[in-house]
Every structure is written in C-alpha cells, then in structure tokens.
C-alpha positions, 0 to 999 in steps of 0.5 A: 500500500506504502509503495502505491501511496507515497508516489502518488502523494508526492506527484500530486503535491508537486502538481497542487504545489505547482497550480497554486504558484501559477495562481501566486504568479498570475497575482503578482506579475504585474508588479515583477515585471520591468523591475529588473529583478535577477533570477536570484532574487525571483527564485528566492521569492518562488522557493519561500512561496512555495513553502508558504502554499504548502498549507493550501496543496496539502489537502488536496494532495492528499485527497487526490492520491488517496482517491487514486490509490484506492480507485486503482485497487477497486477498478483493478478487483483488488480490494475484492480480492482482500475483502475474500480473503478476509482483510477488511478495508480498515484493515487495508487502510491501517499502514496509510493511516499511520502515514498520514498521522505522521504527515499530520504531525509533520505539517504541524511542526511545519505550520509552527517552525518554518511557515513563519520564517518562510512567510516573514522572508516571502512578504518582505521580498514582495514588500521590497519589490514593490518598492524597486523602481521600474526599468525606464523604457520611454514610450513614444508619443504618451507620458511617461510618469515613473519617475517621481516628480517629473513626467517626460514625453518623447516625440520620437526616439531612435532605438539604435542609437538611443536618441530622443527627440522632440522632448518636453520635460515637467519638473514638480519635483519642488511642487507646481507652484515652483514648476519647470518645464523644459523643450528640447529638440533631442536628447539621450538618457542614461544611468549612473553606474550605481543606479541612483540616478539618470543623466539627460543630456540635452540639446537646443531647448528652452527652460521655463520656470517660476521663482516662487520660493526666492519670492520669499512673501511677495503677492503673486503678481510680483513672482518672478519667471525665467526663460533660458535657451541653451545649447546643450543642457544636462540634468541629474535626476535621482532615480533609485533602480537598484532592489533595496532588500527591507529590513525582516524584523517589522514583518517578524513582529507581525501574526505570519512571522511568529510561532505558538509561543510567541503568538500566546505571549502577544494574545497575552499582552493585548489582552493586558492592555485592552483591558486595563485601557478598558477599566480606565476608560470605565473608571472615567465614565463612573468618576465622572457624575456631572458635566462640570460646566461653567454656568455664570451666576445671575442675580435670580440664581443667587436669589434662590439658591440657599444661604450657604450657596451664598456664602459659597458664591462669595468665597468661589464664585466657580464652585457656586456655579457647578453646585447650582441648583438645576432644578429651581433654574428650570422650575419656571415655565419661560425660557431664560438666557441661563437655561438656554447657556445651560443646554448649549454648554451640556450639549456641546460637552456631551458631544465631545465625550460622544467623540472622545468616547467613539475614538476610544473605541475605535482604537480599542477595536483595533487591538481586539482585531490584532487579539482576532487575527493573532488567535487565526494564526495560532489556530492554523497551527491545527486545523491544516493537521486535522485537514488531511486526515479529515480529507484521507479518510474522505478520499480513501472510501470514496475511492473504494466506493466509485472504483475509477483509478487513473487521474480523470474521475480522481481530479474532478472529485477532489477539485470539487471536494476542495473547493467546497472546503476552500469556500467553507473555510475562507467564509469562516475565516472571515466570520472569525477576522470581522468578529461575527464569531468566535475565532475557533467557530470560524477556523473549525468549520470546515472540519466540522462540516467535512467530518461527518461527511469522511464519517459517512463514506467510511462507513459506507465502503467499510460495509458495501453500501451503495452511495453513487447507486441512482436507482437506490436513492429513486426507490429510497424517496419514490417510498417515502412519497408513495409513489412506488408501486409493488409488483409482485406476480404469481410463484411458479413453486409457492412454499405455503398454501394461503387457508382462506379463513386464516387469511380473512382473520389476519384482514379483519383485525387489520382493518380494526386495527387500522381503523382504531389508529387512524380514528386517534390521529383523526380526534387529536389536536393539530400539535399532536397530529404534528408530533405523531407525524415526525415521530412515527407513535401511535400505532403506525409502526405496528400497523406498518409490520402487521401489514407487511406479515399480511402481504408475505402470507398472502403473497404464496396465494394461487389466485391472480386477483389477490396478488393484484390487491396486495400490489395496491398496498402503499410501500410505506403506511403513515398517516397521509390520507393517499395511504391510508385510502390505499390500505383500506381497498385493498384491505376491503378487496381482499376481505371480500375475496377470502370471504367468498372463498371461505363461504365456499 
C-alpha cells in the first residue's frame, strides 16, 4: 500500500504545489515585471512561496492520491480480492493511516517552525519589490510618469542609437507652484553606474520656470519667471533602480512571522492592555457624575439658591456655579438666557465625550482585531493537521466506493471536494477576522462540516453500501412519497398454501386495527397530529409490520386477483390520507375475496 501511496502523494503535491504558484504568479506579475529583478532574487521569492502554499496543496494532495490509490485497487478487483480473503478495508487502510498521522504531525511542526520564517522572508521580498523602481523604457508619443516628480514625453526616439527627440520635460519635483518645464529638440538618457540616478543630456531647448520660493512673501503678481535657451543642457535626476532588500524584523513582529509561543505571549499582552485601557476608560465614565460646566451666576440664581450657596458664591464664585441648583433654574415655565447657556454648554460637552468616547473605541477595536487575527494564526497551527486526515479518510472510501483509478474521475472529485472546503473555510475565516464569531467557530468549520461527511463514506465502503447507486436513492424517496408501486406476480413453486379463513382473520383485525389508529390521529389536536407525524407513535409502526406479515402470507396465494390487491398496498403506511385510502381497498378487496372463498 506504502509503495502505491507515497508516489502518488508526492506527484500530486508537486502538481497542487505547482497550480497554486501559477495562481501566486498570475497575482503578482504585474508588479515583477520591468523591475529588473535577477533570477536570484525571483527564485528566492518562488522557493519561500512555495513553502508558504504548502498549507493550501496539502489537502488536496492528499485527497487526490488517496482517491487514486484506492480507485486503482477497486477498478483493478483488488480490494475484492482482500475483502475474500478476509482483510477488511480498515484493515487495508491501517499502514496509510499511520502515514498520514505522521504527515499530520509533520505539517504541524511545519505550520509552527518554518511557515513563519518562510512567510516573514516571502512578504518582505514582495514588500521590497514593490518598492524597486521600474526599468525606464520611454514610450513614444504618451507620458511617461515613473519617475517621481517629473513626467517626460518623447516625440520620437531612435532605438539604435538611443536618441530622443522632440522632448518636453515637467519638473514638480519642488511642487507646481515652483514648476519647470523644459523643450528640447533631442536628447539621450542614461544611468549612473550605481543606479541612483539618470543623466539627460540635452540639446537646443528652452527652460521655463517660476521663482516662487526666492519670492520669499511677495503677492503673486510680483513672482518672478525665467526663460533660458541653451545649447546643450544636462540634468541629474535621482532615480533609485537598484532592489533595496527591507529590513525582516517589522514583518517578524507581525501574526505570519511568529510561532505558538510567541503568538500566546502577544494574545497575552493585548489582552493586558485592552483591558486595563478598558477599566480606565470605565473608571472615567463612573468618576465622572456631572458635566462640570461653567454656568455664570445671575442675580435670580443667587436669589434662590440657599444661604450657604451664598456664602459659597462669595468665597468661589466657580464652585457656586457647578453646585447650582438645576432644578429651581428650570422650575419656571419661560425660557431664560441661563437655561438656554445651560443646554448649549451640556450639549456641546456631551458631544465631545460622544467623540472622545467613539475614538476610544475605535482604537480599542483595533487591538481586539490584532487579539482576532493573532488567535487565526495560532489556530492554523491545527486545523491544516486535522485537514488531511479529515480529507484521507474522505478520499480513501470514496475511492473504494466509485472504483475509477487513473487521474480523470480522481481530479474532478477532489477539485470539487476542495473547493467546497476552500469556500467553507475562507467564509469562516472571515466570520472569525470581522468578529461575527468566535475565532475557533470560524477556523473549525470546515472540519466540522467535512467530518461527518469522511464519517459517512467510511462507513459506507467499510460495509458495501451503495452511495453513487441512482436507482437506490429513486426507490429510497419514490417510498417515502408513495409513489412506488409493488409488483409482485404469481410463484411458479409457492412454499405455503394461503387457508382462506386464516387469511380473512389476519384482514379483519387489520382493518380494526387500522381503523382504531387512524380514528386517534383523526380526534387529536393539530400539535399532536404534528408530533405523531415526525415521530412515527401511535400505532403506525405496528400497523406498518402487521401489514407487511399480511402481504408475505398472502403473497404464496394461487389466485391472480389477490396478488393484484396486495400490489395496491402503499410501500410505506403513515398517516397521509393517499395511504391510508390505499390500505383500506385493498384491505376491503381482499376481505371480500377470502370471504367468498371461505363461504365456499
């Protein structure tokens, strides 16, 4: 089994590997592309992709060569071969089980020791090319705006000899305000041998530029300009094209650079703060009883308020005002200039405890969402383990069960499969990241909802049953609608004689028998007609096995007209009003058929 597995573990993780870094590719081309990158500096940052998109191919290489190996061995009849001899399929499954707990282990320590490095040295030489300049290549008849601070149009330019000609310049290096623009008729440019800047040189134009800043703070009708013809002019332009690596240790501070350790420990510190931020925010709301607004003290405020506010107003005038008695102010029924400063001042305080509040929060919310995306990171740490063997024990029945080896009906199943476990999973991530659920609901769905499906196929294969057979799924609902028609005919060899008077007692008390439960369902109230529907109690279930007792006696019968009626009884007697009319024909048929023949 190893010597069939392992190969086909590896050719479809390097092919899964593959695709995702054409998808990686695809992403970020146009931000590689004219950058003059070495191959170096390319081939390191495919290596470190690739080791990032282990986590995404992993699963599906194992779904896929799991659904190969086992296809293979079905189509070939060698599973067969084991079962009649007597290993069972789990028994088969037992060496590659234990593989596959190992690669889950392994893609453990994987996801905790080397993902953060490799994602910290990924991001960073994306982050770094990014910023690279782009090679120059001058278009002829447009603008050209990548170099910063200036945009340049060529007219026309002599590929072979480098030349430019008809060129027009726009200098707002220092701001338009303080623009320059320059007219030549040709010009060549070139690079500084450390490639921090371009050399034009120019010749017969013209330079156009303001004097702003030696202006100093003169109106702007008095901002000087000046006009140049030159001959021959030269400027030095900086434009930096070498590949400036950053520094690693700003993406190392980050979730994708940190292992378990380190990602508890900063789970831990934010926590920390968040909540003593928390608490002195909540210290601050509880302290802070009043407004503490400055009210001018009237004359008719001092008149009712009480002796010893008087004294008070005397002393501190300011502290009169807070501890004014709101209430006498207010007792009157017109408006005074008093409460209306009153209410101004309230209002604009409150505001700006509204805003200060609401700023709070925000930055409060970014902590919890740095806690949310620190607890995602730490909870991949698992999820891609239990991923596999969710996905070996999906793979290796369902190969079982369809029997189709080869690389066709294998890749489309497993593509399928995955990209229900992809849309699970990025939907949970998201529910996770924007804090709609719980970090470990989010990150465990897919799991919990592939797990019972890698249940169902195991016990499938492990017992033979039909999971892909149409015919069994069309009988299975074709019972449960009524709608399927038994078709029983006459016995060439009948094992019993049908005794007409045994039959026509096993009719009747299955008629009364009937008829007594389908009057208690016809007296009950609404909900209990509900619950005796969903549940099946009541009598239903022994009516349905006294009915199916009648149809294997009567079914050894001689007489054509008989087996006609039994064929009239429904596949599945419940409280619906089709089978029941259906029972009690052929029931009624029935009793008259055996009455006449037990008379006789």
């Amino acid at each position: 089994m190893l010597q069939t597995f392992l190969p086909l573990f590896l050719m479809t993780f390097l092919i899964c590997l593959f695709i995702v870094l054409m998808q990686f590719l695809w992403r970020y081309i146009d931000e590689m592309v004219g950058k003059g990158l070495t191959v170096a500096v390319l081939g390191e940052l495919f290596f470190y992709a690739a080791l990032t998109f282990v986590p995404m191919a992993l699963p599906l290489a194992t779904l896929l060569a799991s659904l190969m190996t086992f296809g293979n061995l079905g189509e070939h009849f060698e599973l067969t071969a084991m079962k009649a001899s007597g290993i069972s399929l789990l028994r088969t499954m037992k060496p590659l089980i234990i593989t596959m707990v190992i690669v889950a282990i392994a893609a453990f320590f994987f996801q905790n020791n080397v993902l953060p490095i490799a994602q910290t040295k990924m991001w960073t030489l994306l982050y770094s090319i990014r910023h690279t300049s782009p090679e120059i290549e001058i278009p002829e008849g447009a603008f050209f705006d990548q170099i910063s601070g200036y945009n340049l149009y060529v007219e026309k330019k002599n590929r072979e000899t480098g030349a430019l000609y008809s060129m027009m310049i726009y200098d707002v290096s220092k701001g338009f305000e303080n623009a320059r623009i320059i007219l030549a008729d040709s010009g060549r440019m070139s690079m500084s041998e450390d490639k921090t800047h371009l050399f034009l040189r120019l010749w017969n134009g013209e330079q156009f530029e303001n004097l702003r800043e030696s202006n100093g703070g003169a109106s702007k009708a008095s901002v000087p300009y000046r006009r140049e013809t030159f001959d021959t002019k030269e400027i030095m332009v900086p434009f930096d094209a070498n590949f400036n690596r950053m520094d690693e240790s700003g993406m190392r501070n980050q979730f994708v650079g940190k292992d378990m350790n380190r990602l508890r420990h900063s789970i831990d510190s934010i926590n920390h703060r968040v909540d003593s931020i928390g608490n002195s925010y909540a210290d601050m709301i509880l302290n802070s009883t009043r407004l503490d607004i400055d009210i001018p003290v009237t004359r008719a405020a001092k008149e009712k308020a009480t002796q010893a506010e008087k004294e008070r107003s005397m002393q501190a005038p300011s502290e009169a005002a807070r501890n004014i008695n709101l209430d006498s102010v207010f007792a009157g029924n017109g408006k005074t200039t008093l409460q209306s400063t009153i209410l101004q001042q309230a209002l604009a305080k409150a505001k700006r405890n509204y805003q200060d509040y609401e700023f709070k929060s925000l930055s409060m919310e970014d902590d919890r969402k740095n806690i949310r995306r620190h607890q995602i990171e730490l909870m991949k740490k698992f999820t891609l383990s239990f991923a596999c063997i969710i996905f070996f024990f999906i793979g290796a029945p369902l190969g079982a069960i369809i029997r189709k080896g080869g690389l066709g009906t294998p890749l489309v199943i497993s593509v399928l499969l995955f990209i229900v476990y992809y849309i699970i999973d990025n939907s949970g991530y998201k529910l996770a990241r924007d804090g709609r659920w719980e970090v470990w609901q989010g990150m465990w769905l897919s799991s919990a909802v592939l797990l019972p499906l890698g249940v169902f196929f195991t016990y499938k294969a492990v017992n033979d049953s039909a999971v892909f057979n149409a015919d069994a799924y069309k009988i299975f609902f074709r019972r449960i609608s009524g709608k399927l028609k038994r078709e029983l005919s006459l016995k060439e060899m009948p094992m019993n004689e049908v005794v007409p008077s045994e039959a026509l007692q096993m009719l009747e008390n299955f008629g009364n028998s009937l008829n007594d439960v389908m009057h208690d369902f016809d007296n009950a109230n609404i909900f209990k007609r509900i619950w005796m529907r969903i549940t099946g109690i009541g009598g239903i279930d022994s009516i349905q096995a006294e009915m199916n007792r009648i149809i294997a006696y009567l079914s050894d019968t001689r007489d054509i007209k008989v087996i006609h009626y039994i064929n009239k009884y429904p596949f599945v007697l419940n409280f619906g009003k089709k089978s029941r009319l259906a029972a009690e024909e052929a029931t009624h048929k029935l009793t008259s058929i055996f009455r006449q023949q037990n008379n006789s």
